[in-house]
C-alpha positions as CSV (number, residue, x, y, z in Angstrom):
1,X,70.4,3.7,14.7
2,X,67.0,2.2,14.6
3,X,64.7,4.8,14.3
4,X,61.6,5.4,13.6
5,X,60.9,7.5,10.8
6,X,57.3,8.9,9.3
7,X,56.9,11.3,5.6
8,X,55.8,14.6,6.2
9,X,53.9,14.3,3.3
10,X,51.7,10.8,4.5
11,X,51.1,12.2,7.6
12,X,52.2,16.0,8.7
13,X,50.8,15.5,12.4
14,X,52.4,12.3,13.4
15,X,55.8,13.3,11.1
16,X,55.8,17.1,13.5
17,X,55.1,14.0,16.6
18,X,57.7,12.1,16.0
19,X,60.8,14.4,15.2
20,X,60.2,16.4,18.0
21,X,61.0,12.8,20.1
22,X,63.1,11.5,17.5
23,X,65.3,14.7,17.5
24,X,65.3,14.8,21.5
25,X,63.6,17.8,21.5
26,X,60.5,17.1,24.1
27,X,58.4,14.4,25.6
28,X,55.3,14.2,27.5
29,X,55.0,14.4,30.9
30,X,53.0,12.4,33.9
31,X,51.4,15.6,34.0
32,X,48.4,15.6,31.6
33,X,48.6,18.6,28.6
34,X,52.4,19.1,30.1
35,X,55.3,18.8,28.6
36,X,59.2,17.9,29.6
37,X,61.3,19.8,27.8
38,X,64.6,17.6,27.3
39,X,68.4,19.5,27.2
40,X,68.6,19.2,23.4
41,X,65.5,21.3,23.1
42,X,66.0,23.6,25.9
43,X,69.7,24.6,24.3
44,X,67.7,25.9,21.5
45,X,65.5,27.4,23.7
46,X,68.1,29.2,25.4
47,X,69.7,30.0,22.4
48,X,66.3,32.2,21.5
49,X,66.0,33.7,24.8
50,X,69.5,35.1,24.4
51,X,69.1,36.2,21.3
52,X,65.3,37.7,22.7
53,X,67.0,39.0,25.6
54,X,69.7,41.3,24.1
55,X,67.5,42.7,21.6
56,X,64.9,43.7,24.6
57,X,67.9,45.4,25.9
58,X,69.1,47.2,23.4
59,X,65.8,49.1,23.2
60,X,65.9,49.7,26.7
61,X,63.7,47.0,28.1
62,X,64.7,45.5,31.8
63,X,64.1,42.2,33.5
64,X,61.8,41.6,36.1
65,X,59.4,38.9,37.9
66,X,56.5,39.0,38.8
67,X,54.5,36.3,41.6
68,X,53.1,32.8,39.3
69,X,49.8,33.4,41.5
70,X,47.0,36.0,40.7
71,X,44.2,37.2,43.2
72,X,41.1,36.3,41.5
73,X,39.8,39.6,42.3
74,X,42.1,41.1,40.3
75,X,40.8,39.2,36.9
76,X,37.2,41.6,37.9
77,X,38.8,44.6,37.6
78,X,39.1,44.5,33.8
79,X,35.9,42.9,32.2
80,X,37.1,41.9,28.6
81,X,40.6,40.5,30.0
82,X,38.5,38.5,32.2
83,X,36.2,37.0,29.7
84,X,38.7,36.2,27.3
85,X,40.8,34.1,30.1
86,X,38.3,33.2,32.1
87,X,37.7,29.1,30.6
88,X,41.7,28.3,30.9
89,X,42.5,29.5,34.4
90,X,43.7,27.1,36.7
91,X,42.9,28.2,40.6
92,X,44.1,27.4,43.5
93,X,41.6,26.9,46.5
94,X,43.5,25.6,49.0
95,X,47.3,25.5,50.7
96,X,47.7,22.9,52.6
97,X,47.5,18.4,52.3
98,X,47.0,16.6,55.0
99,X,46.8,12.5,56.1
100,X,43.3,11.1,55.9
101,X,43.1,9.4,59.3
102,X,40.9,6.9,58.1
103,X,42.2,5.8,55.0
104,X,46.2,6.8,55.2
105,X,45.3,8.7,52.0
106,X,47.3,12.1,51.3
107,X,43.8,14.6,50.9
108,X,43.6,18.6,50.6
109,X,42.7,19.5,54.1
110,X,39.1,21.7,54.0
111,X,40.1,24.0,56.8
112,X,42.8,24.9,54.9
113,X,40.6,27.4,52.3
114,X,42.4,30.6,50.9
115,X,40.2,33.5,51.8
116,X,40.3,34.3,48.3
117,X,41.1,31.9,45.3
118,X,44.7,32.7,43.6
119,X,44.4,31.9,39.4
120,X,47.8,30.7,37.6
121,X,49.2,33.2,35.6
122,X,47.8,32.6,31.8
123,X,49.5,36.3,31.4
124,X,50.7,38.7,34.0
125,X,48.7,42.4,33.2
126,X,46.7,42.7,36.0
127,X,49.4,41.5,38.7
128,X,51.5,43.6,36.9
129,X,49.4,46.7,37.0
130,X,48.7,46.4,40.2
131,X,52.1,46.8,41.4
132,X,52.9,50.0,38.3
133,X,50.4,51.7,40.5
134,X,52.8,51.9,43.1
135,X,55.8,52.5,40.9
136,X,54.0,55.8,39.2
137,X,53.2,58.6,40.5
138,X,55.0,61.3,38.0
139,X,56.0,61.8,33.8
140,X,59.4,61.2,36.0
141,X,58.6,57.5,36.1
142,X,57.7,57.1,32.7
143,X,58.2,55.1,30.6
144,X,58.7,51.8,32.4
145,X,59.8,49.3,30.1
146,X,59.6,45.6,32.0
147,X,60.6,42.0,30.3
148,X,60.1,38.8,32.5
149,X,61.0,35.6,31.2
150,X,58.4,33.0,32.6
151,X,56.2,30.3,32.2
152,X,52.2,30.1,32.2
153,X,49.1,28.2,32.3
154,X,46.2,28.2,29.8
155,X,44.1,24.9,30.7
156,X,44.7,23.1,27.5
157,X,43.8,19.6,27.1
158,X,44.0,18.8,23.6
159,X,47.9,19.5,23.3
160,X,51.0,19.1,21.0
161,X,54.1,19.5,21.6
162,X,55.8,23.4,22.2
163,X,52.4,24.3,19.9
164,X,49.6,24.0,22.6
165,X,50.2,22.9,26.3
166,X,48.4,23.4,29.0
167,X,52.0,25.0,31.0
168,X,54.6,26.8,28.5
169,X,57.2,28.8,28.5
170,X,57.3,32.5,27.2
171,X,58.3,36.3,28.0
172,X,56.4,39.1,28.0
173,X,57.0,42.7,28.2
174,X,54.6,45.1,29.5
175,X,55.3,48.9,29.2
176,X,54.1,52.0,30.5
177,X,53.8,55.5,28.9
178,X,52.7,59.0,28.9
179,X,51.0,59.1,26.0
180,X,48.7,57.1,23.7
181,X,51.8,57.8,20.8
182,X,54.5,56.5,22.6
183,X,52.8,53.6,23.5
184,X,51.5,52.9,19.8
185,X,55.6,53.5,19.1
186,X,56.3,50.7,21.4
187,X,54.0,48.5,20.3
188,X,55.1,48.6,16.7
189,X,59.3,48.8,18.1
190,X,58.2,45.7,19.6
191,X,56.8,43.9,16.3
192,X,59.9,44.9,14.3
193,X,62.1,43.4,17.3
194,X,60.1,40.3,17.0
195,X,59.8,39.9,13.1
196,X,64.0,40.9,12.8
197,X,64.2,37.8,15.1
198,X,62.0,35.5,13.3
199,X,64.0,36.2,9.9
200,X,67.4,36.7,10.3
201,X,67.6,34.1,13.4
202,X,64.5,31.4,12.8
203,X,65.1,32.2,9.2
204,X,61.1,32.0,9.3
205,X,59.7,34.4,6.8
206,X,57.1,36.4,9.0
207,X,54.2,39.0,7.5
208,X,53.7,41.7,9.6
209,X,49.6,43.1,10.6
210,X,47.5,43.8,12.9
211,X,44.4,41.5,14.1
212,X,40.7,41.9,13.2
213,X,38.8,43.1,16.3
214,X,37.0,39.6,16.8
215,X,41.2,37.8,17.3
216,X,42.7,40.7,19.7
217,X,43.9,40.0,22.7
218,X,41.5,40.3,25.9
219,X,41.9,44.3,26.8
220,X,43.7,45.2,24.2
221,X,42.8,48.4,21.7
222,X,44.8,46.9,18.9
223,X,47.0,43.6,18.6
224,X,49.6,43.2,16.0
225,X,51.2,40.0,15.3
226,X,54.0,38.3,12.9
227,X,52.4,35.3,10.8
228,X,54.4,32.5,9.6
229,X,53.7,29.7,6.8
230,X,54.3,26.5,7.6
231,X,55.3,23.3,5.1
232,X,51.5,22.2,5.3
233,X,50.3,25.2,4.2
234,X,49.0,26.3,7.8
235,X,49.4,29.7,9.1
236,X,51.1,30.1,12.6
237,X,51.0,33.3,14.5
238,X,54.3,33.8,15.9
239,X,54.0,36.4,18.1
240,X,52.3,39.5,19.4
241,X,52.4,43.2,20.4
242,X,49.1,44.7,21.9
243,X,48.4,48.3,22.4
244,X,46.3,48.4,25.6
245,X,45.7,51.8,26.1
246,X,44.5,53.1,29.1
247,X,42.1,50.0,30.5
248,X,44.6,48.4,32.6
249,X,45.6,51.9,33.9
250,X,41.9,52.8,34.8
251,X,41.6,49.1,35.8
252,X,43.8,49.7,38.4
253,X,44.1,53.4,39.1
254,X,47.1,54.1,37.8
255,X,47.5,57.7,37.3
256,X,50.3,60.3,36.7
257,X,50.8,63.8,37.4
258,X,51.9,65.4,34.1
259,X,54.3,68.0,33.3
260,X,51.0,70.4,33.2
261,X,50.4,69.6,36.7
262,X,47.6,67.4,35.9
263,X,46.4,64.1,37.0
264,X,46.2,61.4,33.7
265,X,46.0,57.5,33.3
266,X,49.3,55.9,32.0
267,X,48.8,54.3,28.7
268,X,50.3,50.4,28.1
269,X,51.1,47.8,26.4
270,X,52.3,43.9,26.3
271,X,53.9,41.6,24.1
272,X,54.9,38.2,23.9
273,X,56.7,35.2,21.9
274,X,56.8,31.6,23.5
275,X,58.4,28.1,22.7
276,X,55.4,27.6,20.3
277,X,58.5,29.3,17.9
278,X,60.0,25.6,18.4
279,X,57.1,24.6,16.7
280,X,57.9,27.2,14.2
281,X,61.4,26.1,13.7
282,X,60.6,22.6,13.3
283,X,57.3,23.4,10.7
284,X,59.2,25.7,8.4
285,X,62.4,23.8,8.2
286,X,62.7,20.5,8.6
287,X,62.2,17.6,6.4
288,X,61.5,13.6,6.4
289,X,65.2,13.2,7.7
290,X,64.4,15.0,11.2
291,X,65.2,18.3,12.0
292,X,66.8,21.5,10.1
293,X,67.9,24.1,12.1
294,X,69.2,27.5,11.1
295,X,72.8,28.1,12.0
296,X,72.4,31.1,13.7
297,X,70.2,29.4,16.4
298,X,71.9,25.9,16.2
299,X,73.2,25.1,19.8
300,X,75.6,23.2,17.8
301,X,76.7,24.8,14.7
302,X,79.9,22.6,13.4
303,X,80.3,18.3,14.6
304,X,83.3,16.8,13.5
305,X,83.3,13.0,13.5
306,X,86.9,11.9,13.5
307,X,87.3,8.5,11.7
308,X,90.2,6.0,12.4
309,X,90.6,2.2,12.3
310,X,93.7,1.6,14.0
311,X,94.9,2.5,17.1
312,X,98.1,4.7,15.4
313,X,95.4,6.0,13.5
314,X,93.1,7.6,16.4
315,X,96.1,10.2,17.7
316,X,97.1,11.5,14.0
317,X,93.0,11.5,13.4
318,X,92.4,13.2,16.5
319,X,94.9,15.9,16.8
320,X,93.6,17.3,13.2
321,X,90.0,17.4,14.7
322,X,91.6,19.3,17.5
323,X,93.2,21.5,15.6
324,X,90.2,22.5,13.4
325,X,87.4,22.3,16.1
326,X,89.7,25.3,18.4
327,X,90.0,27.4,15.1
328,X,86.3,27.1,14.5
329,X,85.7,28.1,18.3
330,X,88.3,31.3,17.4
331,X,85.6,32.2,15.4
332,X,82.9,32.2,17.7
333,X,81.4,28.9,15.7
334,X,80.0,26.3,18.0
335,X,81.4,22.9,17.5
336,X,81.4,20.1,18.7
337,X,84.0,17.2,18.5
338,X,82.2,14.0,18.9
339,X,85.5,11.2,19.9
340,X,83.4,8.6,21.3
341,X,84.6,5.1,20.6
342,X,81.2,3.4,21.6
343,X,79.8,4.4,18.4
344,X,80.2,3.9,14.8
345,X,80.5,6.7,12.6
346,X,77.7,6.2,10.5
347,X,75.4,6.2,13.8
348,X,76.8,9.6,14.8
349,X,76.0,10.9,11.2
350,X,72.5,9.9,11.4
351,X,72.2,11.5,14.6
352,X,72.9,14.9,14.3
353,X,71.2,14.8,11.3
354,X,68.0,13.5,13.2
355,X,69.0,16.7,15.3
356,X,69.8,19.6,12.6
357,X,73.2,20.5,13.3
358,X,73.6,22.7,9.8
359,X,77.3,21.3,8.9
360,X,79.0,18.0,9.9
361,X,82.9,17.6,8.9
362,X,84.5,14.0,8.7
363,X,88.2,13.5,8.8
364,X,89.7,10.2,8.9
365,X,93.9,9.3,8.1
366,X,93.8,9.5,4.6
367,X,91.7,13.1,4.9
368,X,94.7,14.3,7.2
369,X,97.5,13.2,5.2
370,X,95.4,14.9,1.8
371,X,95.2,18.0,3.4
372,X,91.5,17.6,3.1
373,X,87.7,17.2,5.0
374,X,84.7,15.8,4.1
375,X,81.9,18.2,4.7
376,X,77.9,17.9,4.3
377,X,75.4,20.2,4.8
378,X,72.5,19.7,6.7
379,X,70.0,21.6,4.4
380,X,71.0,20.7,1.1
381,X,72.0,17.3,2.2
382,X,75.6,18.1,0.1
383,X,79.0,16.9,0.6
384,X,82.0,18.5,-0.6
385,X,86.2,17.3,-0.1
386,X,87.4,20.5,1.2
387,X,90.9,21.8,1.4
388,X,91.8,21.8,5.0
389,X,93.8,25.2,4.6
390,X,91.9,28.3,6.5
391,X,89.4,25.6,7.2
392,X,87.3,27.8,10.0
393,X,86.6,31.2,7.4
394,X,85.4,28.7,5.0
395,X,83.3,27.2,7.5
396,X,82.1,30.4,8.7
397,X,81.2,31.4,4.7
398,X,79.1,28.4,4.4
399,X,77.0,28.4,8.0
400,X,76.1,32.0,6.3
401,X,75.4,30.7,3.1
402,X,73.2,27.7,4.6
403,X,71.1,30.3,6.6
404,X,70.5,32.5,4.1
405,X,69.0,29.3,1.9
406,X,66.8,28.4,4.6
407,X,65.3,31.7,4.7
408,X,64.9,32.0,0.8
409,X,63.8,28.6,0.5
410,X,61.0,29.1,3.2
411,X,60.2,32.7,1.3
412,X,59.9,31.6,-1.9
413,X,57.3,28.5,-0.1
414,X,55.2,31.1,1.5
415,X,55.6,33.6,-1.7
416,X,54.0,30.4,-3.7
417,X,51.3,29.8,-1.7
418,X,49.7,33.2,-1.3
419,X,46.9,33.4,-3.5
420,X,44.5,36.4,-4.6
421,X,40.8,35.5,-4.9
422,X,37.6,37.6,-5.7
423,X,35.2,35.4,-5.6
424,X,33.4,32.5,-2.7
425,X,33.9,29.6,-5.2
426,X,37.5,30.5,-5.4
427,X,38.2,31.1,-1.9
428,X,36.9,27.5,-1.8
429,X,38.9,26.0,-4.3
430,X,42.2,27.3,-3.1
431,X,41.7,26.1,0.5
432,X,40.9,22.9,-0.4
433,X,43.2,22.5,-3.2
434,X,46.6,24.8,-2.5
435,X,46.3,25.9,1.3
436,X,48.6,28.7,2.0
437,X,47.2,32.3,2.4
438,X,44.4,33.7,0.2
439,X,43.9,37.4,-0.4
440,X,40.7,38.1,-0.3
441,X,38.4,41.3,0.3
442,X,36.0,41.4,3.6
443,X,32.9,43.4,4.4
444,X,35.0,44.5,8.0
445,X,31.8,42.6,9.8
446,X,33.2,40.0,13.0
447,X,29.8,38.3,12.0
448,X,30.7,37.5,8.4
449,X,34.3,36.7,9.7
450,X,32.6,33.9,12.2
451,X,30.5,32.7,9.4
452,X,33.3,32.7,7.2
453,X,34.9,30.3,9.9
454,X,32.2,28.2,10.7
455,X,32.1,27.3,6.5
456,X,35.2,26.3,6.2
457,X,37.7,26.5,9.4
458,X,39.4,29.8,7.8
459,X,40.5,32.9,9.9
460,X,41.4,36.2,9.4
461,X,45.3,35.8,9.9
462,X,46.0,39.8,10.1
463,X,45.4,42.9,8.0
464,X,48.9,43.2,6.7
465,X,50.7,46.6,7.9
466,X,51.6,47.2,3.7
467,X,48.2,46.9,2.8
468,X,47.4,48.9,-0.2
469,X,44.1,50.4,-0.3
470,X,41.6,48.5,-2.8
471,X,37.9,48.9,-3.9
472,X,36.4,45.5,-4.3
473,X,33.6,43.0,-2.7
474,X,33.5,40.7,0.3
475,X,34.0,37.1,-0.7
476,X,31.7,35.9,1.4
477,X,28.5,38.6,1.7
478,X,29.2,40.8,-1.7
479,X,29.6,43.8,0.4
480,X,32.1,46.8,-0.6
481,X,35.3,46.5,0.9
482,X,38.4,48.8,0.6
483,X,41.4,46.3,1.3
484,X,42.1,42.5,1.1
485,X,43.2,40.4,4.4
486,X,45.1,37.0,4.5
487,X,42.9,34.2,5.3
488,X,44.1,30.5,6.3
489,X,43.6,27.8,8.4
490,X,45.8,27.8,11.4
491,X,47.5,26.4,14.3
């Protein structure tokens, strides 16, 4: 297999570039800032939507969808949400092409103006709103608790791959309540959902917190997020969960009648993940061999590679591959048997380990007359003879056992590069030096959290939920301060 490969560690951006193509994952498209997501990367896709999907429905969320285009007048109705959107929408002027007479050239015909501009969804509150206010009327209809799966557009022309394109695929859930509480309980239902997800499926170490008032979302009251550490020591928020109180519902004049027989606005909220957690997978995992993928998410868990010579070889070969890829399936394990003459074994090897797939088993004659299989893991790069006997519970043991080392090993990377500074030089140092998070106290002023910025590219990631309260001085200004927030360059 002649492939291409670059060291994370010479060059992270082109190394992230080239697995994702390497690894089938993703291309670009003829669209500019657009992507094509190929099958390989859209099974693991899937594979996080269904494990999304059932966790939104276990707390009672439903599926819905919502129209891709937005009156424009609708962006008015909520000033903040507006301005924060405002330099990524696409719009849509007109609805019709037509055949230049003189120059045979297909044209956008100029009788055919909307009346009113329609913007692409780059999120779905106020079309959303809109229709709630026909949906509520009473504490009877509350709560409403809504999940669509969709896509979006935030104009984006400086793109990469899953992390930043101009159209991407997401969900988000928007919610409804009768009271500020329930909606706060939503909200932070909705980060535990999100972080449970990130760990014991991504196997992504994730800090909870809420943002600074300068990074919330457009219209929100309060945004809380799940921040992940990536090999290059570069934050990544993961998701988020906003609390939007009652501006959409005043927005939009949605009111209820209460059990007091009086007339209130609903309260709300929204959250969201999107395929930037592929980027996520790939950052925290994988290596300078191509991608490492948890088991739990791997669209293929087990490949067996049967290996034979002769032809009286292939059907002893074959039938023990058979035997141990429909036990493995008994278990609910997702395997793959990979009998295609056309290539050799060692290409097959290198390609699924270019893909991930946590656990390859080899079995050739001499394996099937042993009683044994050859079996490497994808993390560790380890292989093992194994004793063929109750093959699949073994199996089973060690996918678990892989997981849980790719979630310790990616904890005990974040754990090392979290560092607690008190002073500016320091804060300095450590960025340039160690990357990672730094602890550091801040005055609470968005103008010393810009300035902060503008010096040296850092942000506030969040204001961790576990924060303890602490007396101490702003890195940056001197000012008191009462607790320290994580700081790091981002994605």
């Amino acid at each position: 297999m002649d492939i291409k490969k670059i060291k994370r560690s010479e060059d992270y951006s082109a190394w992230y570039n080239n697995l994702v193509k390497n690894a089938d994952l993703a291309e670009h498209s003829a669209v500019k800032g657009c992507m094509v997501i190929k099958p390989y990367g859209y099974a693991i896709w899937e594979t996080m939507q269904s494990e999304l999907d059932r966790r939104f429905k276990d707390t009672g969320h439903q599926n819905a969808y919502f129209p891709l285009f937005i009156p424009k007048s609708f962006f008015s109705k909520e000033a903040s949400h507006v301005d924060g959107f405002a330099k990524e929408c696409a719009v849509v002027t007109h609805y019709r092409l037509k055949v230049d007479e003189k120059t045979g050239e297909i044209v956008v015909d100029p009788e055919a103006k909307l009346e009113e501009e329609l913007i692409v969804r780059p999120t779905s509150e106020t079309i959303i709103w809109n229709t709630y206010r026909d949906w509520i009327q009473s504490y009877r209809d509350l709560p409403i608790l809504i999940n669509q799966w969709a896509n979006v557009v935030r104009w984006e022309m400086r793109t990469r791959l899953f992390l930043r394109t101009a159209e991407f695929l997401w969900q988000e859930g928007h919610t409804a309540h009768a009271s500020a509480e329930e909606a706060i309980a939503e909200t932070k239902q909705m980060l535990d959902v999100y972080a449970d997800f990130a760990e014991n499926i991504l196997a992504v170490p994730v800090i909870k917190g809420f943002k600074t008032a300068n990074e919330r979302f457009a219209g929100a009251l309060e945004t809380y997020c799940i921040e992940g550490l990536m090999q290059d020591g570069k934050a990544l928020q993961m998701g988020t969960s906003h609390f939007l109180g009652q501006n959409f519902a005043k927005a939009f004049d949605v009111k209820f009648v209460t059990k007091e027989n009086k007339q209130e606005y609903v309260w709300a909220t929204s959250w969201g993940v999107s395929t930037r957690l592929m980027g996520a997978l790939i950052m925290s995992h994988s290596d300078d061999e191509g991608l490492v993928l948890p088991p739990r998410l791997a669209p293929i868990q087990v490949v067996i590679v049967p290996i034979f010579r002769k032809q009286e070889e292939q059907t002893l070969v074959l039938d023990k591959a058979n035997e141990i890829a429909q036990s493995l399936k008994a278990l609910g394990i997702r395997v793959k048997l990979d009998a295609k003459d056309n290539q050799s074994p060692g290409y097959k090897f290198a390609e699924y380990e270019l893909k991930g797939v946590p656990v390859r088993i080899a079995i050739g004659p001499r394996d099937v007359q042993n009683g044994t299989i050859e079996v490497a893991r994808r993390d560790t790069k380890e292989k093992q003879s194994m004793d063929a006997s109750d093959v699949a519970h073994k199996i089973s043991h060690l996918l678990e056992q892989i997981q849980q080392n790719l979630f310790q090993r990616a904890l005990d990377f974040r754990e090392e590069h979290i560092t607690t500074v008190d002073t500016w030089d320091e804060f300095l140092h450590t960025l340039e030096n160690k990357s990672g998070f730094i602890s550091a106290h801040w005055d609470g002023t968005t103008a010393t959290e810009l300035k902060i910025k503008e010096a040296c590219k850092a942000t506030i990631r969040c204001i961790p939920l576990d924060n303890k309260q602490e007396s101490g001085n702003c890195v940056f200004t001197g000012k008191p301060s009462s607790q320290r927030v994580l700081f790091a360059k981002a994605y």
